[in-house]
LOTI-383866 format. One line per field, with one value per residue (C-alpha): residue number from 1; residue in three letters; x, y, z. Coordinates in steps of 0.5 Angstrom, whole numbers, plus 500, padded with zeros to 3 digits. Layout:
REM LOTI-383866
i = (NUM, ...)
aa = (ALA, ...)
px = (X, ...)
py = (Y, ...)
pz = (Z, ...)
END
This chain:
REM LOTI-383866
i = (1, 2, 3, 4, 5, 6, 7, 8, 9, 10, 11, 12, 13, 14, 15, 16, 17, 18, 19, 20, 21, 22, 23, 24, 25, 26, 27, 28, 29, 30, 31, 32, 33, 34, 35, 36, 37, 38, 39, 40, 41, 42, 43, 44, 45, 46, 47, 48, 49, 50, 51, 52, 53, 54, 55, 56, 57, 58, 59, 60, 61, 62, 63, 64, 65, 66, 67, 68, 69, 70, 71, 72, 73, 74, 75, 76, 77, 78, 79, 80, 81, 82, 83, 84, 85, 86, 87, 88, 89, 90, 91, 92, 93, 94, 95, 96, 97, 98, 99, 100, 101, 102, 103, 104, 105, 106, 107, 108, 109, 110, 111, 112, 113, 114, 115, 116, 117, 118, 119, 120, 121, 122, 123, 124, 125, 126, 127, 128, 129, 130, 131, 132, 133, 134, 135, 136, 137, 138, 139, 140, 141, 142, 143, 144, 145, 146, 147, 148, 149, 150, 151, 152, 153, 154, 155, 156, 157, 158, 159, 160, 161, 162, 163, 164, 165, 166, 167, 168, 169, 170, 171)
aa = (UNK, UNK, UNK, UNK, UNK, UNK, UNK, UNK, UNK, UNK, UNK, UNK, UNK, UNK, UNK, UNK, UNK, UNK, UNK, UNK, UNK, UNK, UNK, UNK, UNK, UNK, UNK, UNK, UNK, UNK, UNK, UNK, UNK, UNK, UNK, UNK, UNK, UNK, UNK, UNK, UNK, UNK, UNK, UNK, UNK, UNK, UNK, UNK, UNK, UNK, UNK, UNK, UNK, UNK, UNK, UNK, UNK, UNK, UNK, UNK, UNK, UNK, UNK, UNK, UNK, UNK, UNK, UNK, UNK, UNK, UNK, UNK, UNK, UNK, UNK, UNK, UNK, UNK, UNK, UNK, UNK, UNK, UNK, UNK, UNK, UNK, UNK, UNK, UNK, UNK, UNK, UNK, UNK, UNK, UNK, UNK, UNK, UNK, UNK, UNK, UNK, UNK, UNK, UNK, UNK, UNK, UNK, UNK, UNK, UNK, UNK, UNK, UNK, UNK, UNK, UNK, UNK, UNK, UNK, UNK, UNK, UNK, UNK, UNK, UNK, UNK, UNK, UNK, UNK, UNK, UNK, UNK, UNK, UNK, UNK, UNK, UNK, UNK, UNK, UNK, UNK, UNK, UNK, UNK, UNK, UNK, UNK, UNK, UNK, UNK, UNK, UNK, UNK, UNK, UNK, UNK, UNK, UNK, UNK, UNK, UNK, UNK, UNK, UNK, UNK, UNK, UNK, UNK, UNK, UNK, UNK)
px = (500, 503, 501, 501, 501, 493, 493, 497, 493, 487, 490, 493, 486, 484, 489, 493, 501, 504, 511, 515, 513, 520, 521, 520, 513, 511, 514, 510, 503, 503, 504, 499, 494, 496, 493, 487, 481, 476, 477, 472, 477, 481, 479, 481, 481, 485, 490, 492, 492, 496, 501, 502, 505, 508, 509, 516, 518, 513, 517, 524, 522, 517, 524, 520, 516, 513, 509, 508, 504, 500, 497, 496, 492, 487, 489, 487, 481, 484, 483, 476, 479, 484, 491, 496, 502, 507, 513, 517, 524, 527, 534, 539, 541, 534, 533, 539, 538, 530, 527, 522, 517, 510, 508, 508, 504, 502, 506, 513, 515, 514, 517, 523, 523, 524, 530, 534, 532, 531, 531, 538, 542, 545, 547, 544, 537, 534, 527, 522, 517, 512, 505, 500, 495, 489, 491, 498, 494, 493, 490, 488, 487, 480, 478, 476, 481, 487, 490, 491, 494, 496, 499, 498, 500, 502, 504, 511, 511, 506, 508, 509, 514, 519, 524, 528, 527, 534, 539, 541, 548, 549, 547)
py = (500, 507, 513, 519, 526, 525, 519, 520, 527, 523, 518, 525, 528, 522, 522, 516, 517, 513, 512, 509, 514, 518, 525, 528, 525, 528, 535, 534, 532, 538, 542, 539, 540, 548, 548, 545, 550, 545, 545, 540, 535, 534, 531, 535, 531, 526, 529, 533, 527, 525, 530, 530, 523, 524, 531, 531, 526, 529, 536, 532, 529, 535, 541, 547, 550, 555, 550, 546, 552, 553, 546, 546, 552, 548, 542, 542, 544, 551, 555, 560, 561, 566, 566, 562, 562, 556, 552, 548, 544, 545, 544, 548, 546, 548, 555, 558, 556, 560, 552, 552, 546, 546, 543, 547, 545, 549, 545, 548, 541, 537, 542, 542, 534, 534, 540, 536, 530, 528, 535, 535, 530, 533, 540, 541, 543, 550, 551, 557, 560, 564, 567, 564, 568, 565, 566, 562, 556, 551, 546, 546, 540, 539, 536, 529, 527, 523, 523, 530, 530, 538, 540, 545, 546, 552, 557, 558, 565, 568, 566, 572, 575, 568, 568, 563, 560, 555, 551, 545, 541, 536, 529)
pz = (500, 497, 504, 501, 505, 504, 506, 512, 515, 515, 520, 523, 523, 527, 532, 530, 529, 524, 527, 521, 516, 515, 515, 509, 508, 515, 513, 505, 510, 514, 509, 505, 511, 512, 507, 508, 509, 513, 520, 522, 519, 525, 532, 536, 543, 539, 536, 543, 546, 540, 540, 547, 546, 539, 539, 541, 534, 530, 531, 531, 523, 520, 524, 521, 528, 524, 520, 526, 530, 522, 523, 531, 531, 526, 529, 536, 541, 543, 550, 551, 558, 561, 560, 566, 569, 566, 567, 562, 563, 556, 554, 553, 547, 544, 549, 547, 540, 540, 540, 545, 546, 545, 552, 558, 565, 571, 575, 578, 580, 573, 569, 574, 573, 566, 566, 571, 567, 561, 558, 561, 558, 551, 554, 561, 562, 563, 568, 565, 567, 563, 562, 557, 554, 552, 544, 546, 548, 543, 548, 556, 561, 560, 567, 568, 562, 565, 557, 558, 565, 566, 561, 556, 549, 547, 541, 544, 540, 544, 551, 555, 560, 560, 565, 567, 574, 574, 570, 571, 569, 563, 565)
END
C-alpha cells in the first residue's frame, strides 16, 4: 500500500501516529494540511492527546516549527478560557537556539523534572516559567480527562514574560 500526504492526514486527522513513516513524508503531509481549509476534518480531542504522546518525534521528523503551529492551530481544540502562569523543563541546547517546545504545565515540579531529566542529557537543562495568554494556548486540560494529564499545548511564540527560573547540569 502506497501512503501518500493525503492519506496519512487522514490518519493524522484521526489522531493516530503512524510511527514508520519518514520524514520528508511528514513534512509533505503537514504542508498539504496547512492548506486545508475545513477544520471540521480533524478530531481535536484525538489529536491532542495524540501529539501529547508523539508530539515530540513529529517536530523532530517535520523540523519547521513554523509550519507545525499552522497545523496545530487548525488542528487542536483551543482554549476559551483565561491566560496561565506555566513551566516548561527545556534543554539548553533548544532554549539557546530559540526552540522551545510546545508542552508547557501549571506544575512547577513536573517542569523541573523534565530539566533536570530527560530535557538535561544532551546539553544541561534549563527551567522556565511564562504567562500564556488564551490565544498562545492551542489545547488546555479538560477535567476528567486523564489522557491530557496538566499539560497545555501551546504556540511558543506567543507566550509571555519568559523567565528562567534555574539551570541544571548536563547528564
Amino acid at each position: 500500500m502506497i501512503v501518500t500526504p493525503q492519506s496519512l492526514a487522514r490518519q493524522f486527522c484521526n489522531g493516530t501516529y503512524v510511527n514508520a513513516t519518514d520524514a520528508s513524508l511528514w513534512r509533505d503531509t503537514f504542508t498539504y494540511l496547512a492548506s486545508v481549509d475545513d477544520d471540521s476534518i480533524f478530531v481535536k480531542e484525538k489529536i491532542q492527546s495524540l501529539w501529547l504522546i508523539y508530539g515530540g518525534d513529529l517536530r523532530a521528523k517535520i523540523k519547521d516549527d513554523t509550519l507545525i503551529i499552522q497545523v496545530l492551530r487548525k488542528a487542536l481544540p483551543g482554549h476559551s478560557g483565561d491566560g496561565t502562569t506555566l513551566y516548561r523543563g527545556e534543554s539548553w541546547f533548544l532554549f539557546d537556539q530559540d526552540k522551545i517546545g510546545f508542552s508547557w504545565t501549571v506544575s512547577e515540579e513536573l517542569a523541573t523534572t523534565y530539566a533536570k531529566g530527560l530535557n538535561a542529557v544532551e546539553s544541561g537543562g534549563v527551567l522556565l516559567k511564562c504567562y500564556a495568554p488564551a490565544e498562545a494556548i492551542l489545547a488546555a486540560p479538560e477535567p476528567g480527562q486523564p489522557s491530557t494529564g496538566n499539560v497545555y499545548i501551546c504556540d511558543p511564540g506567543k507566550l509571555l514574560r519568559l523567565t528562567t527560573q534555574g539551570l541544571f547540569p548536563k547528564l
